[in-house]
C-alpha positions as CSV (number, residue, x, y, z in Angstrom):
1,X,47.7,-13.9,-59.7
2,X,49.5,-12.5,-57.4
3,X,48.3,-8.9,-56.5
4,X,50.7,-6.1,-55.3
5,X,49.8,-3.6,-52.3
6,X,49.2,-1.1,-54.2
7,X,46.1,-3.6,-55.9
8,X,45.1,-4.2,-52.8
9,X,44.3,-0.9,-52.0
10,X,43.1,0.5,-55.0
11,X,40.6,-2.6,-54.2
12,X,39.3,-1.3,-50.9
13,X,39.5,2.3,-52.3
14,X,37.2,1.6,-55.3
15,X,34.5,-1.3,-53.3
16,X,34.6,1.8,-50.2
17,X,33.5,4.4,-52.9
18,X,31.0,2.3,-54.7
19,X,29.7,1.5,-51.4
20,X,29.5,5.0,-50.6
21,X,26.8,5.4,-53.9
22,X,25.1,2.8,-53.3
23,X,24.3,1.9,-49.4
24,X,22.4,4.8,-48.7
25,X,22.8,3.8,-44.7
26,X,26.3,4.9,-43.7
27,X,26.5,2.8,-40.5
28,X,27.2,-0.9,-42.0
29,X,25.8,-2.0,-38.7
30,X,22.4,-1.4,-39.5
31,X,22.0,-3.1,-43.2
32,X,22.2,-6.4,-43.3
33,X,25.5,-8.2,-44.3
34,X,23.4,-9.5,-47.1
35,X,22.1,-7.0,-48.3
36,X,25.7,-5.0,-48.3
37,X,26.8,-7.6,-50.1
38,X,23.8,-7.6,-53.1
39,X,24.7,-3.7,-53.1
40,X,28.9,-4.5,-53.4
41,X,28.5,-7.5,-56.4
42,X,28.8,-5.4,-59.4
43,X,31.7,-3.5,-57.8
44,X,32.9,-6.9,-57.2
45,X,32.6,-9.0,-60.0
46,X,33.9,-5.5,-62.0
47,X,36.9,-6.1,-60.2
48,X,37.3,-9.7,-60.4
49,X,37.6,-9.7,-64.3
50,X,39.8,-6.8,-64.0
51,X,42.4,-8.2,-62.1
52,X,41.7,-12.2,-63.3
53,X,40.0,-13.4,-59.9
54,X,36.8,-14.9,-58.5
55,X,34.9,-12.6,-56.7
56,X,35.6,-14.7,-53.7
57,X,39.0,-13.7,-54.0
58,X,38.3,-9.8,-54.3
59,X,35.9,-10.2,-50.9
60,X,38.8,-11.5,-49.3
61,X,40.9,-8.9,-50.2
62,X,38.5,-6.0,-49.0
63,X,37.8,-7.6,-46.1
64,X,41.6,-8.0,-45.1
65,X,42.2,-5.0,-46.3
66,X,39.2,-3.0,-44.8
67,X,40.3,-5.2,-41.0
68,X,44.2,-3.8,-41.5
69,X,42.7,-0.4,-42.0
70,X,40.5,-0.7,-38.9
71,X,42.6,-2.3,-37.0
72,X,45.6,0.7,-37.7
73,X,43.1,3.3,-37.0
74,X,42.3,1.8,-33.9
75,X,46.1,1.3,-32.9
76,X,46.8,5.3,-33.9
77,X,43.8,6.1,-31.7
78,X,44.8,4.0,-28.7
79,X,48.5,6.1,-29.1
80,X,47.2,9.2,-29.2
81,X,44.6,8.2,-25.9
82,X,48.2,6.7,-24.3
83,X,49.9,10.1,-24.6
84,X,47.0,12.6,-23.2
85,X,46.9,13.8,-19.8
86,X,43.1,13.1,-17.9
């Protein structure tokens, strides 16, 4: 199944907010990937039957997803740093 943008997002919108319920650490760099990933897996697998996937496929897609949204944010901050006067 092919999934459209839109999907996509709604993806890394929904894992993001279940996330923020149920990691009660906001910085993802101090819990352990495994243990983010135990939180995430009913979120996941919710998903998966939802949209007919493995929940391989929906980790794949939030974690493409959640490296374009990084990676944008980044790029909008570097622009903004390239255009200031220090």
């Amino acid at each position: 199944m092919e999934l459209s943008r839109q999907d996509k997002e709604n993806i890394l919108t929904r894992v993001n907010a279940y996330a923020d319920q149920v990691l009660p650490e906001r910085d993802p760099s101090k819990v352990p990937i495994r243990v983010q990933l135990d939180a995430l897996k009913p979120e996941m697998e919710k998903l998966a039957k939802e949209f007919e996937l493995s929940v391989e496929d929906i980790f794949i897609i939030y974690m493409d997803m959640n490296t374009e949204t990084v990676a944008n944010a980044e790029s909008q901050l570097q622009s903004k740093l390239d255009t200031m006067d220090f």
